[in-house]
C-alpha positions as CSV (number, residue, x, y, z in Angstrom):
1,X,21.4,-11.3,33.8
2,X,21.4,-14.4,31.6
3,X,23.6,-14.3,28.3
4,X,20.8,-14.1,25.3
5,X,21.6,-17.0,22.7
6,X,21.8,-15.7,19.1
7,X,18.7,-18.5,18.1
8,X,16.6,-17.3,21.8
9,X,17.1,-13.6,20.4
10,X,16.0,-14.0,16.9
11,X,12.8,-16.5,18.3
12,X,11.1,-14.6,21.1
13,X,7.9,-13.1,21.0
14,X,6.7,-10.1,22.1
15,X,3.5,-11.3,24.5
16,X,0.0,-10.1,22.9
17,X,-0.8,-9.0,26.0
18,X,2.1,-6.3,26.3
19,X,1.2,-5.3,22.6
20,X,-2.6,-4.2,23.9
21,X,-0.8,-2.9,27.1
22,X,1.9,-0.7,25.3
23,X,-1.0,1.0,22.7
24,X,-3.4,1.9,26.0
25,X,-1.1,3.4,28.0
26,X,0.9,6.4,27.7
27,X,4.7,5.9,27.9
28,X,6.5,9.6,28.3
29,X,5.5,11.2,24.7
30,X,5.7,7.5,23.1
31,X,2.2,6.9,22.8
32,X,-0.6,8.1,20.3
33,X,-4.0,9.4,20.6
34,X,-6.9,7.7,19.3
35,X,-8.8,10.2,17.0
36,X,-9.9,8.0,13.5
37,X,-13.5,6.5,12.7
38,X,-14.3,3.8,11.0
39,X,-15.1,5.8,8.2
40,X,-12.1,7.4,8.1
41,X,-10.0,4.6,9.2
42,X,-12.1,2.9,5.6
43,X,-11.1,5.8,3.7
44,X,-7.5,4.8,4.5
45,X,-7.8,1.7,2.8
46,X,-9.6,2.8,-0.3
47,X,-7.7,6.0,-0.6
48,X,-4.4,3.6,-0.2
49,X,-5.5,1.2,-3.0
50,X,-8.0,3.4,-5.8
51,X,-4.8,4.7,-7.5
52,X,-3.3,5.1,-10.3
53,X,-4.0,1.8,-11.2
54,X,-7.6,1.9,-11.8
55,X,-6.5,5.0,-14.8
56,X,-4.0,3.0,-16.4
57,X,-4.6,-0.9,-16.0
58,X,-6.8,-1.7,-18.2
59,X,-4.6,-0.3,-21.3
60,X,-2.4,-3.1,-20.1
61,X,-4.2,-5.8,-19.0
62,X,-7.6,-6.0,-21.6
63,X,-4.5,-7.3,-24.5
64,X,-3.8,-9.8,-22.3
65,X,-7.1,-11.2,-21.2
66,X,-9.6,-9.5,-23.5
67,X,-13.1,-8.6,-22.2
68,X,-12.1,-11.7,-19.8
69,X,-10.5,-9.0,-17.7
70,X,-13.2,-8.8,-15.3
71,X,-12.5,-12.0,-14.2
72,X,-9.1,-11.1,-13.7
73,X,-10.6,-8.5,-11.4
74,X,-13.1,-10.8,-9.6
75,X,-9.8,-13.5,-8.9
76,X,-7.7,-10.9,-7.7
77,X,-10.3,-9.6,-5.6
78,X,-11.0,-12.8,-4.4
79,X,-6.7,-13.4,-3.6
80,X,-7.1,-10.2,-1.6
81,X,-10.5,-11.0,-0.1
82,X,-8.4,-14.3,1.8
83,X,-5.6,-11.8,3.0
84,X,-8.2,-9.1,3.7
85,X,-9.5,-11.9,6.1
86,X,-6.5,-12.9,8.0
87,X,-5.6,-9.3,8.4
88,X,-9.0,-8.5,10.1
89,X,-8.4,-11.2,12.7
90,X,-4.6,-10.4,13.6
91,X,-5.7,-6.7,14.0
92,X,-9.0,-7.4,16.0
93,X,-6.7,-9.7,18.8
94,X,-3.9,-7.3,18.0
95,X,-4.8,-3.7,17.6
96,X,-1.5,-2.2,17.3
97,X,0.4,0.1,15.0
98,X,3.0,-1.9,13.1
99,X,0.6,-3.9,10.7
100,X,2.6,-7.2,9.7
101,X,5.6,-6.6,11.8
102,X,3.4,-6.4,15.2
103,X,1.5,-9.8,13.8
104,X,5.1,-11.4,13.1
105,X,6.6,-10.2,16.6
106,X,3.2,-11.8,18.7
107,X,3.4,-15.2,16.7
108,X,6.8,-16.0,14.8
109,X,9.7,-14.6,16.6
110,X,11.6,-11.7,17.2
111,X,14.0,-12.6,13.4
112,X,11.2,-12.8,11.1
113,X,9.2,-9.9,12.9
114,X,11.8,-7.3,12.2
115,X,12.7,-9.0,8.4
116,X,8.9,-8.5,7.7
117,X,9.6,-5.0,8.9
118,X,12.7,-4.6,6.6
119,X,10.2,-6.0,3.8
120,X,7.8,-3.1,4.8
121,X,9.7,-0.2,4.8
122,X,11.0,-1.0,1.4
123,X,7.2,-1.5,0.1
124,X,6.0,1.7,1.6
125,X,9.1,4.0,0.9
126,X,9.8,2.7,-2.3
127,X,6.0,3.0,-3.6
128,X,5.0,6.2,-1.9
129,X,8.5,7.8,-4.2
130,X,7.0,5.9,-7.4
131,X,3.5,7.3,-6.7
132,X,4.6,10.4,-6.4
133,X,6.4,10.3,-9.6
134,X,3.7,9.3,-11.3
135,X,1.6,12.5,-9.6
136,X,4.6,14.5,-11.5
137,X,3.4,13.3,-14.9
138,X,-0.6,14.1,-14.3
139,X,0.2,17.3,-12.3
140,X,1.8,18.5,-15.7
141,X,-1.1,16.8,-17.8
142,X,-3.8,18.6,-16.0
143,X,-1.9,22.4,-16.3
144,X,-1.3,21.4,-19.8
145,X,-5.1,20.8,-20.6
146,X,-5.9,23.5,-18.3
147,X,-3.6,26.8,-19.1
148,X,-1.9,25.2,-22.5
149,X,1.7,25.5,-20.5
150,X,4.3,23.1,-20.2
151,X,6.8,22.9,-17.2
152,X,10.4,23.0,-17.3
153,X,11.7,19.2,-18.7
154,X,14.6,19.9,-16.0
155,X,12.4,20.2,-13.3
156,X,10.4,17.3,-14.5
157,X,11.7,14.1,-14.7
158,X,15.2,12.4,-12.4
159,X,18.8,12.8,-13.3
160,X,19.4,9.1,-13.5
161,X,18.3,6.7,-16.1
162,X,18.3,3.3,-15.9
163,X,19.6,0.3,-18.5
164,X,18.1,-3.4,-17.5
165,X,18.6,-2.6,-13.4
166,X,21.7,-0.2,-13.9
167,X,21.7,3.2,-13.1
168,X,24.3,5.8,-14.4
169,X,23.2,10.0,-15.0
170,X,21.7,11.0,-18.4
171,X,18.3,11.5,-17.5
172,X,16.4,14.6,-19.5
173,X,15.9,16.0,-16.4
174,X,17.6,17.4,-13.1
175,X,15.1,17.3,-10.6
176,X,11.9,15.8,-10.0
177,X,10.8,18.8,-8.4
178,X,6.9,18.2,-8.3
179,X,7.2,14.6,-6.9
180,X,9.9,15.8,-4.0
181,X,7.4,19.2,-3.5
182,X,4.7,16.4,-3.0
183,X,6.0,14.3,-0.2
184,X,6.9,17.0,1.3
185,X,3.5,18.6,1.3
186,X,2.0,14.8,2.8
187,X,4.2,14.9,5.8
188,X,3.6,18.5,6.6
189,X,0.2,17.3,7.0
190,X,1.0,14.3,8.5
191,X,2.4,16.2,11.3
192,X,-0.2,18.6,12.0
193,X,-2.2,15.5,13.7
194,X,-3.9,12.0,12.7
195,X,-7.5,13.4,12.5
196,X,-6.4,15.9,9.9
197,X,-4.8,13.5,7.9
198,X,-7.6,11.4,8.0
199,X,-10.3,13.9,7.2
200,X,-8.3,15.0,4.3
201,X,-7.8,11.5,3.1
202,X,-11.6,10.8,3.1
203,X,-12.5,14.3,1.4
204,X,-9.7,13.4,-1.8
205,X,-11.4,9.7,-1.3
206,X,-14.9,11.4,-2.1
207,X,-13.5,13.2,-4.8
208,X,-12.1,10.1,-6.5
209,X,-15.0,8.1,-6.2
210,X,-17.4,10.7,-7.5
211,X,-15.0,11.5,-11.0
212,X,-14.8,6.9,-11.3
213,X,-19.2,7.2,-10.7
214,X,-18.8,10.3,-13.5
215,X,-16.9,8.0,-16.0
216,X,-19.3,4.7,-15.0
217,X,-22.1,6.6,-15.7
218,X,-20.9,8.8,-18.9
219,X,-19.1,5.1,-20.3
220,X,-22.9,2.7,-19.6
221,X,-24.8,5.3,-21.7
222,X,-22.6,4.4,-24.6
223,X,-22.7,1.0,-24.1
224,X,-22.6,-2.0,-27.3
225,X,-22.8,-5.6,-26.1
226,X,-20.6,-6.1,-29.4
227,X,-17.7,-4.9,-27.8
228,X,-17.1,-7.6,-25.4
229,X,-16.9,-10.5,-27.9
230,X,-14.3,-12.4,-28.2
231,X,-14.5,-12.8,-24.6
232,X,-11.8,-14.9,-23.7
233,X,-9.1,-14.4,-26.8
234,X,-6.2,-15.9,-24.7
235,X,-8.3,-18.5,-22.7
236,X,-7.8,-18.7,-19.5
237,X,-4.0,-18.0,-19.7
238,X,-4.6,-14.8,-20.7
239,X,-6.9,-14.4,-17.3
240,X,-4.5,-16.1,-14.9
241,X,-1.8,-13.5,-16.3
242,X,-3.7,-10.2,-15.8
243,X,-5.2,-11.5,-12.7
244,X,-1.2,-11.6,-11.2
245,X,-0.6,-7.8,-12.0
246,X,-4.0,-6.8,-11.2
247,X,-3.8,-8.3,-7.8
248,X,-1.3,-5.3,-6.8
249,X,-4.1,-3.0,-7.3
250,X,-5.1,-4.2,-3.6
251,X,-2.1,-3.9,-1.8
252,X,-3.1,-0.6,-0.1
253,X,-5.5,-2.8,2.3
254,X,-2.6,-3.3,4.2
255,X,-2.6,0.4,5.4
256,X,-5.6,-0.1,7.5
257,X,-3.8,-2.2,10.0
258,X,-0.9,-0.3,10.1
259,X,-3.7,2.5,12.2
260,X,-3.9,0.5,15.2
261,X,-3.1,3.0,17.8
262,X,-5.0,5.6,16.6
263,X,-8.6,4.1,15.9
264,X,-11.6,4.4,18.0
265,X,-12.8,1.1,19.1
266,X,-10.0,-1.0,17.1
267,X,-11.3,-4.5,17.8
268,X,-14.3,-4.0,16.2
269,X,-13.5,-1.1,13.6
270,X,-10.2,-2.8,12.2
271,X,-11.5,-5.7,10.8
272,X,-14.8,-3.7,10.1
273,X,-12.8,-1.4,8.0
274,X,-10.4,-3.8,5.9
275,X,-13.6,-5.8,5.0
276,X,-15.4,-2.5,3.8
277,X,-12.2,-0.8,1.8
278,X,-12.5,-4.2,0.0
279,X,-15.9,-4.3,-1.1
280,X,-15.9,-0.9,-2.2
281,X,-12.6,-1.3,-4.2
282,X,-13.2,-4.4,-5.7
283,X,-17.3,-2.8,-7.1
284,X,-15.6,0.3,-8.3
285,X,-12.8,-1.7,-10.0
286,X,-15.3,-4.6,-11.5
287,X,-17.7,-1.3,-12.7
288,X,-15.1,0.8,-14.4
289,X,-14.3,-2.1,-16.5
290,X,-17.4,-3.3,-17.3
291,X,-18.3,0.0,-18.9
292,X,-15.3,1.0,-20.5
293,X,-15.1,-2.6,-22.3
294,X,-18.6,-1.5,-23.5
295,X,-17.8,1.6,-24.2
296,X,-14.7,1.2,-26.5
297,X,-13.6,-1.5,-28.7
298,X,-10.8,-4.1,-27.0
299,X,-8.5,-3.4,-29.6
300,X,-8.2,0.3,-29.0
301,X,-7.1,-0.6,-25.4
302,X,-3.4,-1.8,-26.6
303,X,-1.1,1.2,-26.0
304,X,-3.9,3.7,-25.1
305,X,-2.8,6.8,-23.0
306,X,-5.5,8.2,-20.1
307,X,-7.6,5.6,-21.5
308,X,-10.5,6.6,-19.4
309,X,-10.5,10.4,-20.7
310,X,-9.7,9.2,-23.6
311,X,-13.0,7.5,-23.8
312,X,-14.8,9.8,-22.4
313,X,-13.7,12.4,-24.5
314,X,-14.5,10.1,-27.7
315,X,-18.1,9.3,-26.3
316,X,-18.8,13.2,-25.5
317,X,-16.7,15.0,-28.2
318,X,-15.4,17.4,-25.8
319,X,-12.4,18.0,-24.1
320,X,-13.8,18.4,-20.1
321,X,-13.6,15.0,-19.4
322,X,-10.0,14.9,-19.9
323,X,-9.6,17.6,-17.5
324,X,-11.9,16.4,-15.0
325,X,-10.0,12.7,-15.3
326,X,-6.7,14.3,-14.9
327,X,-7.8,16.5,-12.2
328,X,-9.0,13.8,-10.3
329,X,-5.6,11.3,-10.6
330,X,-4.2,14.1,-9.2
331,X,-6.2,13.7,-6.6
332,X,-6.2,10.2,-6.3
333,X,-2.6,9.6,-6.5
334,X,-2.0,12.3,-3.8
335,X,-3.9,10.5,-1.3
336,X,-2.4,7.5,-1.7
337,X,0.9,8.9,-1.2
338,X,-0.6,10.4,1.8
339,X,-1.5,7.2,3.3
340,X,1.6,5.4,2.0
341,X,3.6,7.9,3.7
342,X,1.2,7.3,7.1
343,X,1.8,3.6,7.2
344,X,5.6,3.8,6.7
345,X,6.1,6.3,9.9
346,X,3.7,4.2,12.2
347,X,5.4,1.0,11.0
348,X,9.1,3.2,12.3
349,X,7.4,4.0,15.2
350,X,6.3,0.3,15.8
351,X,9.7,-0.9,15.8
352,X,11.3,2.1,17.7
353,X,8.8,1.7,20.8
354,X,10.0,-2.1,21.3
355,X,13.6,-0.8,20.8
356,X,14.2,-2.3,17.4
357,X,14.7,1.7,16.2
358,X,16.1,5.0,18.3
359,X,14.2,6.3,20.8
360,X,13.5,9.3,18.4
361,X,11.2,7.4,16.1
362,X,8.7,7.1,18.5
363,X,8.9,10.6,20.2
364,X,5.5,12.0,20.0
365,X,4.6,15.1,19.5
366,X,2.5,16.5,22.4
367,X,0.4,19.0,20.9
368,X,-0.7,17.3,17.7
369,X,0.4,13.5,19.3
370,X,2.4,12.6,15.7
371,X,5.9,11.1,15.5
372,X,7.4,14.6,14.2
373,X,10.4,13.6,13.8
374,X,10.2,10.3,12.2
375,X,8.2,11.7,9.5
376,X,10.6,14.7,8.9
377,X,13.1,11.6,8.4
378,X,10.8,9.8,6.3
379,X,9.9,12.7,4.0
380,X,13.8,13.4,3.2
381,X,14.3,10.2,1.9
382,X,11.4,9.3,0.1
383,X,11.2,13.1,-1.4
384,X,15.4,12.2,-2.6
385,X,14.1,9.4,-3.8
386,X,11.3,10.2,-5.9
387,X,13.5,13.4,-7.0
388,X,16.2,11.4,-8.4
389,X,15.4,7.9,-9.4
390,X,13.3,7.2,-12.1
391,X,10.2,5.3,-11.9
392,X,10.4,2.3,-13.8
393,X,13.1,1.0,-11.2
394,X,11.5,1.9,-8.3
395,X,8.0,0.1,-9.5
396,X,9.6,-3.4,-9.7
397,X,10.8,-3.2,-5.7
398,X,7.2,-3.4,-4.4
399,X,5.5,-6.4,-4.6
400,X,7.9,-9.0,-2.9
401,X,7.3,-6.8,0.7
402,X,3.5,-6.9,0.2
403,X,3.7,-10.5,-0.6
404,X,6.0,-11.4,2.2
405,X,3.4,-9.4,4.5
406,X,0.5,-10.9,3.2
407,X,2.0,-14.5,3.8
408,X,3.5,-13.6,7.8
409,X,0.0,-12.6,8.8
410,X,-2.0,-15.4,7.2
411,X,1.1,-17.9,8.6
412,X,0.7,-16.1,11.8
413,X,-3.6,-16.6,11.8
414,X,-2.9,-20.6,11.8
415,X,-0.4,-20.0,14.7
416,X,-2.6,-18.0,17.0
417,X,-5.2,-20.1,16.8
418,X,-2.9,-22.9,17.9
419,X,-1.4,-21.2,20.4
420,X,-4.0,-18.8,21.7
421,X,-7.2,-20.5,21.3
422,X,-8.5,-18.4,23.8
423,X,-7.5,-15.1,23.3
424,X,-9.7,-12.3,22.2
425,X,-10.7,-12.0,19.0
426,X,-13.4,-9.5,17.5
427,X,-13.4,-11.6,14.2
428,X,-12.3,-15.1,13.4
429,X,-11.7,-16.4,9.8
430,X,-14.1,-18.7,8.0
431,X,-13.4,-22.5,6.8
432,X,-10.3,-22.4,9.1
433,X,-7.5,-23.4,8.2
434,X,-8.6,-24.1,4.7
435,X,-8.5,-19.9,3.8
436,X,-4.9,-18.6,5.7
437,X,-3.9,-21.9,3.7
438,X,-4.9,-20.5,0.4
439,X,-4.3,-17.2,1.0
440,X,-0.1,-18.4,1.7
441,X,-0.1,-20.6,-1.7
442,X,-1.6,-18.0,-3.3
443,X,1.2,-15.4,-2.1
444,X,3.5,-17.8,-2.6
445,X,2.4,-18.8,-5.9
446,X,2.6,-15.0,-6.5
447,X,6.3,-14.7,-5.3
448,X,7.2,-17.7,-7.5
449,X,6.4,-15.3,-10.3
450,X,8.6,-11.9,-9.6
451,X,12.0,-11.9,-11.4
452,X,15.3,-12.9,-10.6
453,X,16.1,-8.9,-10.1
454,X,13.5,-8.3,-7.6
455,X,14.6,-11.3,-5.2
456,X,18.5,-9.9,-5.6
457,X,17.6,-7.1,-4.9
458,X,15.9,-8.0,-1.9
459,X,18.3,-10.1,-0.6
460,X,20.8,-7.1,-0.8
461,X,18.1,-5.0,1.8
462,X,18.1,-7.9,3.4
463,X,21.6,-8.3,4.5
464,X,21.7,-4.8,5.1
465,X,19.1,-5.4,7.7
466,X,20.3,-8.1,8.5
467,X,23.5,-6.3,9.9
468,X,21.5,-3.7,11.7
469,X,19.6,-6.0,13.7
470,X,22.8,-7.7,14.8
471,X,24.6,-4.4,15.5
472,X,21.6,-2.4,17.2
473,X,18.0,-4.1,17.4
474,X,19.1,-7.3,19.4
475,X,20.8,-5.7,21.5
476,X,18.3,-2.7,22.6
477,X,15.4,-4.5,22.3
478,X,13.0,-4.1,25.1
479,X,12.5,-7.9,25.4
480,X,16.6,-7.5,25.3
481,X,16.2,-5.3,28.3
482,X,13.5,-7.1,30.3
483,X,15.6,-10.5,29.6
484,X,12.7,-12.3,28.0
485,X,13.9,-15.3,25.9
């Protein structure tokens, strides 16, 4: 066989063609069975995204832009809506677990396919422990409104504290116990099979939607067109600004496409389902702001805790709708970290069935047809993580691998069409190339923004992925094996 060059090794591409090839046909307990519908496969992408942003945002972002903030929503919505579009072609020619890492491996090489992939595990593992962290806090909320008792402080919060981006013990706490208890409880579901998973994910989904359409509808009847003047304190500064953290509201959208091998019909029901997940995130998102900015005041926003119950609760004068709020960000933020946790073991299995990972990360399960033991590895370190390290750190690490993603897949879009003009596609992007073009400065423009911190910090997992690529990945890839340059 032909000695592999470093520079051939880190540019091949996995053929599209094998991709399609690898997901229809079964490959000795390495392959998964295709159980989700396109309603579930949309409840994936709503339950990923309606979080706990939609409870807390607004307390933070109407200071900044005023009753202007439903702008902020519409041009976030509209940064998303250009990714949303890219994504729906790559996964209609490529309908493939792996979300970003599958697109990079078809269209930019072999280097940047498994540095997206580095990029994605941090996002998914790093936000599925701060979500469930943040689950801790309204877990305790809701049995505090409910029963009156508090839990344990010890068993509460993480061990470690953290000074600027330095960590060192003297945390109030010695356990997150709830948050660990948590991920656990996802991937025990997780494993009992993809259908499951997804039916629960759509019945929390319903749940969440219904206590947001409780609060829309309680928040209009005390409407006062008074309260959204000034509209624009901060100009369009102030706009611009809460548009940028706002936009990570969205970045759950990326969770549909990371379902490929497991959805009925996936050329027509991915891109069917990211376009769908948007529109109903982006209405509910645009409608709970509009009526709570009618309902309250902007300056009682500043600092506000459980804003949303805690304008319920002033419009009603009781205390249920504080325990209906809480009981449903409970809900909410569990199935997010149920879907987080989903995209994260199918993006592990991506890489392990073209060799970039052990064999044992894409050993499937034959009675349930779930990767049991890569999400039995996943749930011990994302539940040490979200046990020990508090949240504030673990927030910060997120964005730059969903911006990194979002950018590969747009970059890859201009590519394919390039390069593959002919291939298959269930759904092309509008105005091309003017929209994958926007959609990369915006992301760029986005990245350009994080702090000095967050790109050290990535540039640390970098290296460190850097160095198991080099040690195992190039060297048991399959294209490796096959001698494909």
């Amino acid at each position: 066989m032909t000695q592999t060059s470093l520079g051939q090794r880190l540019l091949r591409k996995k053929p599209i063609d094998t991709y399609v090839s690898d997901s229809a046909t079964p490959d000795d307990g390495h392959s998964l069975g295709r159980s989700i519908t396109l309603f579930q496969l949309t409840m994936f992408g709503v339950g990923a995204t309606i979080g706990t942003g939609i409870f807390f945002v607004l307390s933070e972002q109407v200071p900044v832009a005023g009753p202007a903030v439903l702008f902020s929503f519409l041009i976030a919505g509209i940064a998303a809506g250009l990714t949303a579009l890219c994504y729906a072609e790559m996964s209609s020619m490529i309908p493939v677990s792996g979300s970003s890492y599958s697109y990079a491996y078809a269209t930019l090489g072999e280097g940047v396919a498994f540095l997206v992939a580095a990029c994605l595990i941090m996002e998914y593992g790093i936000s599925a422990a701060a979500v469930s962290v943040g689950w801790s806090e309204y877990l305790h909320n809701l049995i505090w409104n409910v029963t009156g008792l508090e839990l344990p402080r010890a068993l509460l919060s993480a061990p470690l504290v953290a000074e600027g981006y330095a960590l060192h013990f003297g945390g109030d706490g010695l356990i997150n116990l709830p948050a660990a208890c948590l991920v656990f409880l996802c991937c025990l579901l997780l494993t009992r099979g993809s259908r499951e998973s997804a039916r629960a994910n759509a019945i929390m989904v319903c749940v969440k939607l219904g206590v947001l359409a409780m609060f829309i509808i309680i928040a209009l009847t005390a409407f006062n067109s008074d309260n959204l003047t000034p509209f624009a304190p901060n100009g369009f500064t102030g706009v611009s600004m809460a548009a940028g953290s706002i936009f990570f509201t969205f970045i759950g959208l990326d969770a549909v496409s990371t379902a490929g091998d497991e959805v009925e019909n996936p050329r027509r029901n991915l891109p069917l389902a990211i376009g769908l997940a948007l529109v109903i995130v982006a209405g509910f998102y645009i409608l709970v702001a509009f009526a709570a900015l009618g309902a309250q005041a902007q300056a009682d926003f500043e600092g506000q805790e459980a804003g949303l119950a805690t304008i319920l609760q002033n419009i009603t004068g009781s205390r249920w709708p504080a325990v209906v709020l809480a009981a449903g960000a409970v809900i909410s933020v569990l199935s997010v970290t149920l879907v987080v946790l989903y995209g994260q073991t199918r993006i592990l299995f991506a890489m392990s069935r073209d060799g970039m990972l052990p064999p044992v990360f894409s050993k499937v399960n034959p009675h349930t047809m779930t990767p049991t033991v890569n999400t039995f590895v996943v749930a011990c370190c994302v539940a040490a993580i979200a046990a020990f390290l508090p949240s504030d750190v673990l927030w910060d690490l997120t964005s730059m691998g969903t911006l990194v993603a979002f950018t590969v897949v747009s970059i890859g879009v201009i590519v394919l069409r390039y390069t593959r003009p002919d291939a298959p596609r269930g759904f092309k992007v509008p105005l091309f190339p003017l929209l994958p073009i926007l959609s990369i400065i915006m992301c760029l423009y986005l990245i350009s923004s994080l702090s000095l911190i967050v790109f050290k910090i990535t540039a640390i997992w970098a290296i460190i992925a850097g160095t198991f690529y080099f040690v195992y990945s190039a060297r048991h890839s399959r294209l490796e094996k096959r001698g494909d340059a």
